[in-house]
N, C-alpha and C positions, 0 to 999 in steps of 0.2 A: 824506331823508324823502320828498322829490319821489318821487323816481325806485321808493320802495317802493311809493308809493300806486300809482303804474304801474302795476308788475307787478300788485299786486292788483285793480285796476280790471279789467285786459286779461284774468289769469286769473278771474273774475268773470263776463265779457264772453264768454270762450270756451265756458266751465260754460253758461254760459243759453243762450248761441246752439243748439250742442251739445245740450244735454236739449228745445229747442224743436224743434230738426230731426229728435230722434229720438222724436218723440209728439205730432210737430203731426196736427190734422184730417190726414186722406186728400182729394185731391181728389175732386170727385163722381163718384158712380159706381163706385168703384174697392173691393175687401173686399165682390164683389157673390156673391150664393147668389140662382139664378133658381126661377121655380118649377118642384113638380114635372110632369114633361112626359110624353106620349106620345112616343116615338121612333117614326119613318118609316122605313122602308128602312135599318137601322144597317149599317155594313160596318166590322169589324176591319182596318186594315190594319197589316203585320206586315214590315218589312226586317229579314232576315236576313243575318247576316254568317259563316261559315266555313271551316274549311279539311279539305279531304277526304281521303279515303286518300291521294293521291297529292301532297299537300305543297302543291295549289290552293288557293288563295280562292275560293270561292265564295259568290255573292250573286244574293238573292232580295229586290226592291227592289219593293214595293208604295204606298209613302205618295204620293211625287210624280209615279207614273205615275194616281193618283187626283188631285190638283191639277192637272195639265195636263191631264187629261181633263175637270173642271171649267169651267178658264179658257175650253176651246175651245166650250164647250157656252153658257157664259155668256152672254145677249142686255141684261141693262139694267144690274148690278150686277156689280162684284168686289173683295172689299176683302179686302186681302192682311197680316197684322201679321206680321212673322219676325224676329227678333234677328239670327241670322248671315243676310246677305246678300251675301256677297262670296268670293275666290277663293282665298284665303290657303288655307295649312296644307297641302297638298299635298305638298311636299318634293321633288319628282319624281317622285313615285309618277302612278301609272293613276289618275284619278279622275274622277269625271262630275262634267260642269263646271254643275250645278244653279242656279246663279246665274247663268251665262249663257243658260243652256234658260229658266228662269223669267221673265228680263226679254224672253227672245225672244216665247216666250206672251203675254205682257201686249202687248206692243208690237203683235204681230200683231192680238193681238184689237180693241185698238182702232185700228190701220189697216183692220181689216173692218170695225167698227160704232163709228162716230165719234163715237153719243151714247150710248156704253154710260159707266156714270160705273165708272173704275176707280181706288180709292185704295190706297196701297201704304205700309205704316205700321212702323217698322225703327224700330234703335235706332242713335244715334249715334257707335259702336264702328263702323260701316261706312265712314262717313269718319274713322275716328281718332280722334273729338272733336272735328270740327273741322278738326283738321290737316291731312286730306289730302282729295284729290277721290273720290268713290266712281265708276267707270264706269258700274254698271249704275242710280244712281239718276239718273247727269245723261243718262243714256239715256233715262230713263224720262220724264223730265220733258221733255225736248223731244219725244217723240211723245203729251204734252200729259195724261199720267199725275198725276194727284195724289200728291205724296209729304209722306210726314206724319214728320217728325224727332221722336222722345218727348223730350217737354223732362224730363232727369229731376230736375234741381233741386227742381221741383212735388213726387218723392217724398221718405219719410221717408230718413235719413240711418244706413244701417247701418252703418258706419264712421266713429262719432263723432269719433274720437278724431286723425282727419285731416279728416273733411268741416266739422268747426269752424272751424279756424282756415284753413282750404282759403276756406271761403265769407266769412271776414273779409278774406285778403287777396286774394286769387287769382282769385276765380269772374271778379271784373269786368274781367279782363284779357283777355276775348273768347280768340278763337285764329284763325288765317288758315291756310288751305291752299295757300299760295303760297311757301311756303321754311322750313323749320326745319334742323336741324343733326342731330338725333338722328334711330336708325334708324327705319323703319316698319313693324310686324312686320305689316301686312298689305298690304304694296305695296313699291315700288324705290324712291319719291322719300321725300325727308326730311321729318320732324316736330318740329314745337316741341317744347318743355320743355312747355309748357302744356297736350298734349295726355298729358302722363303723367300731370302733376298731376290734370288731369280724370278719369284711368283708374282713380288710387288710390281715389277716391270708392266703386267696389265697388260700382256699382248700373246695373239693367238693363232694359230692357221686353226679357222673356224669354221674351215670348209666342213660340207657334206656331201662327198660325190662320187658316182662311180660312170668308170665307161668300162665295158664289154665289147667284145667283136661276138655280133649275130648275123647269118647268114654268110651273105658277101659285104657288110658293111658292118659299123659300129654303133651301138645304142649306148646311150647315156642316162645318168638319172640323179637327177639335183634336189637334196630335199634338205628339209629342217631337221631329220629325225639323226641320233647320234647310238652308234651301235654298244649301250652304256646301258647296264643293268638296272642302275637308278634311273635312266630316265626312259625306261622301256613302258607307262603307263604314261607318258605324255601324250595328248594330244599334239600331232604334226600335219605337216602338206608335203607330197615331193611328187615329181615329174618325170615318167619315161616317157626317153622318144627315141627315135631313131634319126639319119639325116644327117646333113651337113653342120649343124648346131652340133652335135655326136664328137667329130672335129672337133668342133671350135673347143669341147669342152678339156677334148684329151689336150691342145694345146697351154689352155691353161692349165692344167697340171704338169708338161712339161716344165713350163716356166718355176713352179715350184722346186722340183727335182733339182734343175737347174740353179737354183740358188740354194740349195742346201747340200747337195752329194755333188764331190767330181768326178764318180764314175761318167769317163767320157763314153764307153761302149755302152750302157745303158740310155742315155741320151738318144745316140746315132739308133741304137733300136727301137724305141719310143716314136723318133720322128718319122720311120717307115710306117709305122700305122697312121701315124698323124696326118697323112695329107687324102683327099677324099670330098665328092661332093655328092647333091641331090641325086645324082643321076644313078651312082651305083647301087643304092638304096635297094635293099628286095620289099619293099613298102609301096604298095597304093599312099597317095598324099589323102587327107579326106575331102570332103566335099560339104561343101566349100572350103577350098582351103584353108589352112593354120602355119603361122608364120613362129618363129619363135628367135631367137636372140639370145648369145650367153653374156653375162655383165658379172664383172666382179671388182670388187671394192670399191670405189668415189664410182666407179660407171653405174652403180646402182643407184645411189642417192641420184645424179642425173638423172636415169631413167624412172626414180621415182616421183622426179621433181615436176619430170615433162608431165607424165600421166596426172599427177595433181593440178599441176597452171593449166594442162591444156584442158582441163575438162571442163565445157559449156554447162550454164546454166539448161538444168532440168536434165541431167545426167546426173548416176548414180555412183557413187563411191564406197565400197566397205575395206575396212581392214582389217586384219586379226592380226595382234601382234602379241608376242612375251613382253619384248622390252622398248619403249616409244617415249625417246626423248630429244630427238636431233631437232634443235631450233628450227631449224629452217623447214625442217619437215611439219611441227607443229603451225608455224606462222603460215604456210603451204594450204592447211585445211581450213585455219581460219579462212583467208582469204574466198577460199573453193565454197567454205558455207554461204561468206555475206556476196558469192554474187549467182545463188541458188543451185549449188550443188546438192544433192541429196546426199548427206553419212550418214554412214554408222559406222562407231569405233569400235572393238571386242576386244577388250584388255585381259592381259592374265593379272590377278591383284597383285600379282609380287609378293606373294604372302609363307611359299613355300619353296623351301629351298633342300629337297633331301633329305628328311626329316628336322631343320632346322626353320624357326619363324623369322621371316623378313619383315622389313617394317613396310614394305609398298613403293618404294624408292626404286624408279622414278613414275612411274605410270601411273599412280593417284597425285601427283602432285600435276603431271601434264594435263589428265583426266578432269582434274576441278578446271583448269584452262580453257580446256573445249566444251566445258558442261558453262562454264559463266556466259561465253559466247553461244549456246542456244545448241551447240552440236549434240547429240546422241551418241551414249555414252553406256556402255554395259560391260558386264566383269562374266567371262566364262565362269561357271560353278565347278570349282575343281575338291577334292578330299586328299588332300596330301601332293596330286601330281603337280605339273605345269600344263598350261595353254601354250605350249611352245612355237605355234605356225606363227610364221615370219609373210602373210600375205595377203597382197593389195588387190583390188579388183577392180574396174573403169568399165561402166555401162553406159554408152551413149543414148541418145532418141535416136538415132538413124540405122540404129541396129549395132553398131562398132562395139567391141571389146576390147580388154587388154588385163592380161594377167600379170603379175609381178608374184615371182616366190623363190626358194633359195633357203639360206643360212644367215641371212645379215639379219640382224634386228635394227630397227630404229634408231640407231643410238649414233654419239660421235666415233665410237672406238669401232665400230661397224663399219660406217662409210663416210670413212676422213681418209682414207688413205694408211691406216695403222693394224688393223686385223688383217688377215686372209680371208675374203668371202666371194661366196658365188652363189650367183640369181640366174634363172633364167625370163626372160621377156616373151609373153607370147601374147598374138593378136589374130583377131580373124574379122569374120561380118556373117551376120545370122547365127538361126541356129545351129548349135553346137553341145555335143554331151558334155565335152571340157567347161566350157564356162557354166553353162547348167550345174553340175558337178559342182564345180567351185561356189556358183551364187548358194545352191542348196547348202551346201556346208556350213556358210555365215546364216544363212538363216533360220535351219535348225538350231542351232545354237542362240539366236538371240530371240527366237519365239518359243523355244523350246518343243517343237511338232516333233523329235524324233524318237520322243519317249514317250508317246500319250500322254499327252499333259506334263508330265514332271519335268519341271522348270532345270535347264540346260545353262542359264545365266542370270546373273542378277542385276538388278540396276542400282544406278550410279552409285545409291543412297546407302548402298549395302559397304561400300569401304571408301564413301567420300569422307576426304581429310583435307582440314581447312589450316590447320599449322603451318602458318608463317615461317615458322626456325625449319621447319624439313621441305618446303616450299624452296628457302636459297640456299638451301644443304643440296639439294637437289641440283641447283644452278650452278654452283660454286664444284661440285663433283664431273658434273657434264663439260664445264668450260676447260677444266682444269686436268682433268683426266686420272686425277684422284678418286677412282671406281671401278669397280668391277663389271657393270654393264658397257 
């Protein structure tokens, strides 16, 4: 009788903990929708990945040739947030070593100007969890860099069904990067047990962001792309601008800071730059203006939800996504097609993963979805990389736009309220090289015009998968939070 009341006590105990981690508050700040902004100076930036007549890779790399153009120009501020931060993934391929260019930038900048405040804000996948030493952040921090570890316990728990009984027994068993037994998939030395257990947890500060002070104001720049050797050949999107959005963006990284370090004097220094609007801007606005909006985490799924429902029949939709599985987000485009929206979807197949094969989980199984209902449906032509851009496009008949891009994928673990991410929202009317820009980019890609002839993507038929069993393997992953997208 003992031992029954146990079990029921414990499963009891795991239920609550469990539905409390999966619907506690957000910390502050965090599910933030800034106001709407004037955009300064916006610039597309657009890495391109292919391969040309003659069997080359070819790459057109714009995002972090705009970050290091930043950091060097940077005089008082640079706060840096990136998830991959490190060297992995390579395999011995050719890759630009962006994580060590990165840490070289910061490091330089502040060996020039000693009282520039630079903090550098990652997630804790760059030491393992723990388990192992990162080079370029114990770099960073002896030439006297702020680095900010995202404590993610603070977030909700999208992986209930292990982060319960994870955080009953396990969380308090710390982890040391000084010797474990298992392998390290992103370094030579070994790793705890403790640093898996932490991995299972399925949660991430996934951000991609940087703000600088330029001129008399601050620019910002929110992209897909991750300063990660391995994924330095992906195809991405990211956005500078300048302007009160610039704000809104550093506040949300305060918010981070803020739940992860209690350095209070860094805070209090952070929020002096933080505050600022259109007007101090040294930016001409364009003409016709450009509006733009910062969103991060459930605010994106809103703001993707509105740009889908609201879009009138005989308006044009595209998206280009890595990972596209949020229910509501697919059930969104149905609707948008049967009342004559024009799509196109531009999938990565899911097929590679850093030298390893994926099975296509989830994005051919969403993909047969939108292909049974009549949508248009085509897979980027990738050789080893990813289609990594994370971004939505809205073309109305009246001239209207609206751009969606960031760091969020598709997915629940994106925008439920459980990862870290950040979008920005931009809109205008007429023409504009920004959306030009962005239409060109889904276009080239799915008519393939940017190689003469040689085909940029392929259709449906090239990794349609009709399997039933990975179909609700698919469903049963996404509902349940047992996944890694």
């Amino acid at each position: 009788m003992i031992k029954l009341s146990l079990v029921i006590f414990l499963a009891v105990a795991l239920a609550a903990l469990g539905l409390y981690h999966l619907f506690k508050p957000l910390p502050k700040g965090l599910g933030f929708k800034g106001k709407e902004r004037l955009l300064h100076d916006p610039h597309l930036l657009i890495d391109r990945t292919y391969t040309d007549a003659e069997g080359n890779k070819q790459l057109d790399q714009q995002i972090f040739a705009e970050v290091f153009r930043l950091v060097e120009q940077a005089q008082k501020l640079i706060v840096v947030d990136m998830f991959l931060f490190n060297d992995s993934g390579t395999n011995g391929d050719s890759h630009q070593p962006l994580a060590r260019q990165l840490t070289d930038a910061l490091v330089a900048r502040k060996q020039a100007l000693e009282n520039i405040l630079i903090v550098v804000i990652t997630d804790p996948v760059n030491n393992f969890y723990g388990g192992a030493h990162s080079p370029h952040l114990q770099e960073l921090r002896r030439a006297g860099i702020t680095v900010v570890e995202t404590r993610l316990t603070a977030l909700r728990d999208s992986n209930p069904l292990w982060s319960a009984p994870w955080r009953l027994c396990c969380q308090w068993l710390g982890n040391s990067a000084n010797g474990g037994w298992l392998p390290n998939p992103l370094g030579e030395n070994r790793v705890s047990l403790r640093s898996y257990l932490r991995l299972l947890n399925f949660k991430a500060n996934h951000r991609k962001t940087l703000v600088v002070d330029e001129g008399s104001g601050l620019r910002g720049l929110v992209t897909s792309a991750n300063p990660h050797a391995g994924s330095s050949q992906h195809s991405n999107v990211g956005l500078s601008f300048a302007g009160g959005a610039a704000y809104d963006l550093l506040q949300t990284e305060i918010a981070v800071v803020a739940m992860s370090d209690d350095a209070e004097n860094l805070l209090a220094t952070l929020e002096k730059f933080g505050h600022g609007d259109d007007a101090k801007a040294s930016f001409q606005q364009p003409s016709p203006p450009l509006w733009g909006q910062i969103v991060t985490e459930a605010k994106i799924r809103d703001a993707a939800l509105a740009m889908i429902d609201g879009a009138p029949a005989g308006s044009e939709v595209d998206l280009a996504m890595f990972y596209f599985s949020h229910r509501s987000l697919v059930d969104a485009f149905v609707r948008a097609h049967h009342r004559g929206v024009r799509l196109r979807v531009l999938l990565d197949a899911n097929k590679d993963a850093f030298g390893r094969e994926k099975n296509g989980i989830p994005n051919r199984q969403v993909a047969l979805e939108l292909h049974r209902q009549g949508i248009a449906v085509r897979w980027c032509k990738t050789s080893g990389e990813q289609c990594h851009s994370k971004l939505l496009i809205r073309r109305d008949s009246d001239k209207h736009w609206q751009i969606l891009l960031g760091s969020a994928n598709f997915t629940r673990r994106n925008l439920d309220d459980f990862n870290l991410e950040t979008n920005i929202r931009v809109w205008g009317r007429g023409e504009s090289e920004l959306i030009r820009e962005a239409t060109d980019y889904v276009a080239d890609i799915w008519a393939g015009d940017l190689n003469k002839g040689v085909s940029l993507s392929l259709p449906f038929e090239a990794y349609e998968d009709r399997s039933t069993l990975r179909y609700w393997r698919y469903r049963i992953m996404e509902a349940t939070g047992l996944s890694t997208f």
